[in-house]
C-alpha positions as CSV (number, residue, x, y, z in Angstrom):
1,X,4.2,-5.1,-4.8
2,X,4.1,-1.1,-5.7
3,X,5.5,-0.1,-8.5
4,X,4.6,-1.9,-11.3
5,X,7.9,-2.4,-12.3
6,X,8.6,-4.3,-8.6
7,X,5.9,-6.5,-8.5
8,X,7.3,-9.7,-10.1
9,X,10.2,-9.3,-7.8
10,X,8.1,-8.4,-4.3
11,X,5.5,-11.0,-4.2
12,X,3.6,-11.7,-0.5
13,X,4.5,-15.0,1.3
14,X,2.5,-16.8,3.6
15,X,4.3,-18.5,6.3
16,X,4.0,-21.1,8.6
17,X,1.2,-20.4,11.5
18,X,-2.3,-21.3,12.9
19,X,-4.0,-18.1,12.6
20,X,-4.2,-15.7,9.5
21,X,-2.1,-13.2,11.0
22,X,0.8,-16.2,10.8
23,X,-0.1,-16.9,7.7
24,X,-0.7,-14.2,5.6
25,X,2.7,-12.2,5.0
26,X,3.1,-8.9,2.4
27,X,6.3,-9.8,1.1
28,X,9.0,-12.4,0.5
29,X,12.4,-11.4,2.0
30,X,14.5,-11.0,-0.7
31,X,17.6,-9.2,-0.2
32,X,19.0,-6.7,-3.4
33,X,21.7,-5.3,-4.3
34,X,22.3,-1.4,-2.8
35,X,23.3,1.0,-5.5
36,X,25.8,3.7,-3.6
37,X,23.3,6.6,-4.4
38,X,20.7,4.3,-1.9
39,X,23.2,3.5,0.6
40,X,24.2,6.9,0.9
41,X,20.3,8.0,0.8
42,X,19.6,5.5,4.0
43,X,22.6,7.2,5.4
44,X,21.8,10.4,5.7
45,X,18.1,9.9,5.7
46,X,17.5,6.8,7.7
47,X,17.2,8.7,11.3
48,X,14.3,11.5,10.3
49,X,12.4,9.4,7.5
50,X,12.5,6.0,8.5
51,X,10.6,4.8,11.5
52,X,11.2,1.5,13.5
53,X,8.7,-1.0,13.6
54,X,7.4,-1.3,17.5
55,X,4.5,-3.4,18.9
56,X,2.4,-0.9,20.2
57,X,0.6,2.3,18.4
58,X,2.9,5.0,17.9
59,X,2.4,8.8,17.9
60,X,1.8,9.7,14.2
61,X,1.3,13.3,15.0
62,X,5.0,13.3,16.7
63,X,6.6,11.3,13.9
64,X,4.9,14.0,11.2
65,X,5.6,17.2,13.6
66,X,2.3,18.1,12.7
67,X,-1.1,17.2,13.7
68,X,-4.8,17.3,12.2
69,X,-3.4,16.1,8.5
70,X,-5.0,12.8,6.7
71,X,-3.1,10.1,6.9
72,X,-2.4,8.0,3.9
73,X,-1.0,4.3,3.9
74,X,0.8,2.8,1.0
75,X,1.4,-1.1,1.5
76,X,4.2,-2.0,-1.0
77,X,5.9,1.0,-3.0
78,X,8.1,-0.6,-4.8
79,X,11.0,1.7,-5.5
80,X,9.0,4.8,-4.8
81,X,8.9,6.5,-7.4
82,X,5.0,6.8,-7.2
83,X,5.2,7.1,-3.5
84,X,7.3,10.2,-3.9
85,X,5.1,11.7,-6.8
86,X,1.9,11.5,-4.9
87,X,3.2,12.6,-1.5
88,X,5.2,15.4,-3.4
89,X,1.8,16.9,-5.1
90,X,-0.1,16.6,-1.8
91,X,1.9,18.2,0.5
92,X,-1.1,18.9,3.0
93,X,-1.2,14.8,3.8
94,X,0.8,12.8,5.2
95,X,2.2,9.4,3.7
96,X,2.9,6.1,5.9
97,X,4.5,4.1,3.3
98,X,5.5,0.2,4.3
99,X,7.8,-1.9,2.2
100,X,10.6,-4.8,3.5
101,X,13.0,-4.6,0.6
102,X,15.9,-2.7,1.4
103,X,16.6,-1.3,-1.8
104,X,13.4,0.3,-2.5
105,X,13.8,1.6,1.1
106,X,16.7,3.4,-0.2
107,X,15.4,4.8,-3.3
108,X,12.4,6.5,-1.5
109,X,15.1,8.1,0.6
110,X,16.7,9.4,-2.3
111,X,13.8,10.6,-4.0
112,X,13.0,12.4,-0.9
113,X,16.2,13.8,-0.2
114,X,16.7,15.1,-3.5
115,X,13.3,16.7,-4.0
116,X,12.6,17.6,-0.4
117,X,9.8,15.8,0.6
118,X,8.8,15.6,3.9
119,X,5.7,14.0,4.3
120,X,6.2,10.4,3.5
121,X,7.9,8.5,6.7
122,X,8.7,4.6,6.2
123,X,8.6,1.7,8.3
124,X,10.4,-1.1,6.8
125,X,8.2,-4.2,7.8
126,X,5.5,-6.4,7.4
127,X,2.4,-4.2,6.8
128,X,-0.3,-6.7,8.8
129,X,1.7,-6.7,11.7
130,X,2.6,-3.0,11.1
131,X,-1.7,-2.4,11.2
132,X,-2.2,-4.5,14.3
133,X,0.4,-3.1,16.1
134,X,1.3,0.8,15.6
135,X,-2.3,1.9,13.5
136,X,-5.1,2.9,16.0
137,X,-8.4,1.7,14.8
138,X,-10.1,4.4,12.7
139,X,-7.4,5.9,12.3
140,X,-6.2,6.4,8.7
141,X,-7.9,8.5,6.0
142,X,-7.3,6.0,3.3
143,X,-5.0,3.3,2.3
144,X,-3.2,2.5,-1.4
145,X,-2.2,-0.8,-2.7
146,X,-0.7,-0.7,-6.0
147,X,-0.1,-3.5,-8.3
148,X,0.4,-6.6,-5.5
149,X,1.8,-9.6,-6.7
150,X,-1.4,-11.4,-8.5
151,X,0.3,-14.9,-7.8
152,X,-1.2,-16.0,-11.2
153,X,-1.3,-19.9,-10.3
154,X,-4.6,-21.1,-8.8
155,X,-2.6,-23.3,-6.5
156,X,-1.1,-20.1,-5.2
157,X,-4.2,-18.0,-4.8
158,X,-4.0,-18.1,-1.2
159,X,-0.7,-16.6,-0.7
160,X,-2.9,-13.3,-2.2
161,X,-2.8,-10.3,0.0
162,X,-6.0,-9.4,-0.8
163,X,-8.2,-12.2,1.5
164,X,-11.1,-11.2,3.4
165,X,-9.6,-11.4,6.9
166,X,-6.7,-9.6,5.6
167,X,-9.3,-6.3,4.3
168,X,-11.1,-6.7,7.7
169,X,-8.3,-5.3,9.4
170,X,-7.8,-3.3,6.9
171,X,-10.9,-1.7,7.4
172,X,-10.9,-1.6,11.3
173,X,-7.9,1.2,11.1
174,X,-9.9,2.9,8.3
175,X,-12.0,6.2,9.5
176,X,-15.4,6.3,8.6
177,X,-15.4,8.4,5.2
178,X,-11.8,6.8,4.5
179,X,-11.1,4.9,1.5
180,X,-9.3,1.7,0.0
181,X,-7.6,1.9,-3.5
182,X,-6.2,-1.0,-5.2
183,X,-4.5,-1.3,-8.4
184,X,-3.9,-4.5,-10.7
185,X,-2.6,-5.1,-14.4
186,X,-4.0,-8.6,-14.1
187,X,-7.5,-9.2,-15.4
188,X,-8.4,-12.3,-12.8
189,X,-6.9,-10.5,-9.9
190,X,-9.1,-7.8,-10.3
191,X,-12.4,-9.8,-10.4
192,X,-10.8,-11.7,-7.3
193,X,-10.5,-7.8,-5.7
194,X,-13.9,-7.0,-7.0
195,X,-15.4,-10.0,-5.0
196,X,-13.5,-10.0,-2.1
197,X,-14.0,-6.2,-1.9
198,X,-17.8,-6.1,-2.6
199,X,-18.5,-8.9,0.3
200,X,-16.9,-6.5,3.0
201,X,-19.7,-5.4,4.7
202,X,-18.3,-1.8,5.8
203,X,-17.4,-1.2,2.2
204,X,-18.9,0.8,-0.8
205,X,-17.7,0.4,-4.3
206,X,-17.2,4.4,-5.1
207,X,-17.8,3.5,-8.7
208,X,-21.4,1.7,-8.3
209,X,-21.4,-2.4,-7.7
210,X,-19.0,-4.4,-10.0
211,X,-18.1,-1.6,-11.1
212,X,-13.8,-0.8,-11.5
213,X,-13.3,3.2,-11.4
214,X,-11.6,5.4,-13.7
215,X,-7.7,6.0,-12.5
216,X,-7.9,8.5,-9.8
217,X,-5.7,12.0,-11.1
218,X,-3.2,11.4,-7.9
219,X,-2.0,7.6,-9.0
220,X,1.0,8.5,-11.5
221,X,1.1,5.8,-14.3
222,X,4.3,4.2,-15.0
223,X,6.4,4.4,-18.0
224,X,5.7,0.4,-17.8
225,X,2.3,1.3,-17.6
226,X,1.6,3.2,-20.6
227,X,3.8,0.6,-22.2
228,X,1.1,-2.1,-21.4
229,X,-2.0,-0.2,-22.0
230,X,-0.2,1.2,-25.9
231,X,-0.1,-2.3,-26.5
232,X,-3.9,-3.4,-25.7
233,X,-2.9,-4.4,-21.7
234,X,-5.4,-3.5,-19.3
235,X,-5.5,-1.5,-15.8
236,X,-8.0,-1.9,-13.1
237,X,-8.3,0.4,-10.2
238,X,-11.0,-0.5,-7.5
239,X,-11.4,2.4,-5.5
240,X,-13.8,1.1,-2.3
241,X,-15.1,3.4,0.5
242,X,-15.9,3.0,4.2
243,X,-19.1,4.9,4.8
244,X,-19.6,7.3,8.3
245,X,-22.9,4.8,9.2
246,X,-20.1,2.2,9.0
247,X,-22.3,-0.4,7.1
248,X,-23.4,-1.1,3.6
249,X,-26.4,0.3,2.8
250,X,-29.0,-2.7,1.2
């Protein structure tokens, strides 16, 4: 998940469990290989940038220093480089940005260290235990998920992270007005999002139904990226907004 570049190596997992929350996972652990420029990044960056997963809501306004900013959550970044791009050219928001994979973890940090950005702040773990458990309900001002791992195999559809129950809770920490954006390179996953997306009742496509939007200006494309689409490859971005009445209108 995140970058494009990451995804075939950060798919989601479901694991063993009786409930969805068991189940549903937004990663496999795989452990990488640290380059020295990210161990020394985790280093020295590790104790202002990174914060520890806790079961209980934590104060966003304290880990920021700064209140009344909208608050932006990135499931999945990859190796960052996005991450740091966006949060670097929106300096007035803040940036909660969740990934497991140690590596990436470590080239955020470096990317932040060497450019100085300060408004990104990372919690290395599970992002549906990391909404039930530290986000306050209506709480964030939108959320980005950027190129998850399709899992191309019917057989392994259910191990998608985009499932219903999985975008209801995503949509309990969302404020009225906030937004959802998803990104995918893979033409089935998309019409997967599309459905799954348009059947939330407390969302609005912000394109018009069916309808995918045009890139948003703040989602960098990737050198992989423009690779795919100069050779025919296709992008969809579904872009899907809570409304303040807090239902779909009919």
């Amino acid at each position: 998940m995140g970058e494009l570049e990451s995804k075939q190596t950060n798919p989601e997992q479901d694991s063993e469990g009786s409930s969805w929350q068991r189940r549903i996972r937004s990663f496999v652990l795989r452990q990488g290989r640290l380059t020295k420029g990210q161990e020394r990044a985790i280093a020295q960056g590790s104790a202002r940038y990174v914060q520890a997963y806790q079961a209980g809501l934590l104060d966003w306004d304290a880990a920021f220093k700064r209140s009344g900013s909208e608050r932006i959550l990135e499931i999945g970044f990859g190796m960052g480089n996005s991450t740091a791009e966006i949060a670097l050219g929106m300096p007035e928001k803040d940036f909660i940005a969740v990934e497991v994979h140690t590596p990436g973890v470590g080239s955020l940090l470096k990317l932040m260290l060497e450019q100085g950005i300060d408004n990104i702040r990372i919690i290395q773990h599970d992002a549906v235990e990391v909404l039930q458990h530290m986000m306050a309900p209506n709480s964030l001002d939108g959320v980005h998920i950027f190129f998850p791992d399709p899992w191309h195999k019917k057989r392994h559809h259910k191990r998608r992270l985009i499932q219903a129950e999985f975008v209801e809770l995503l949509v309990s920490r969302l404020k009225p007005g906030a937004y959802l954006h998803v990104a995918t390179d893979w033409q089935e996953y998309a019409e997967w999002i599309m459905e799954v997306l348009s059947a939330q009742a407390h969302l609005v496509n912000s394109a018009g139904a069916q309808q995918y939007a045009e890139k948003p200006a703040y989602r960098p494309m990737t050198k992989f990226e423009q690779r795919g689409i100069n050779l025919g490859h296709g992008v969809w971005d579904l872009v899907f907004v809570k409304p303040p009445a807090a239902t779909k209108p009919q």
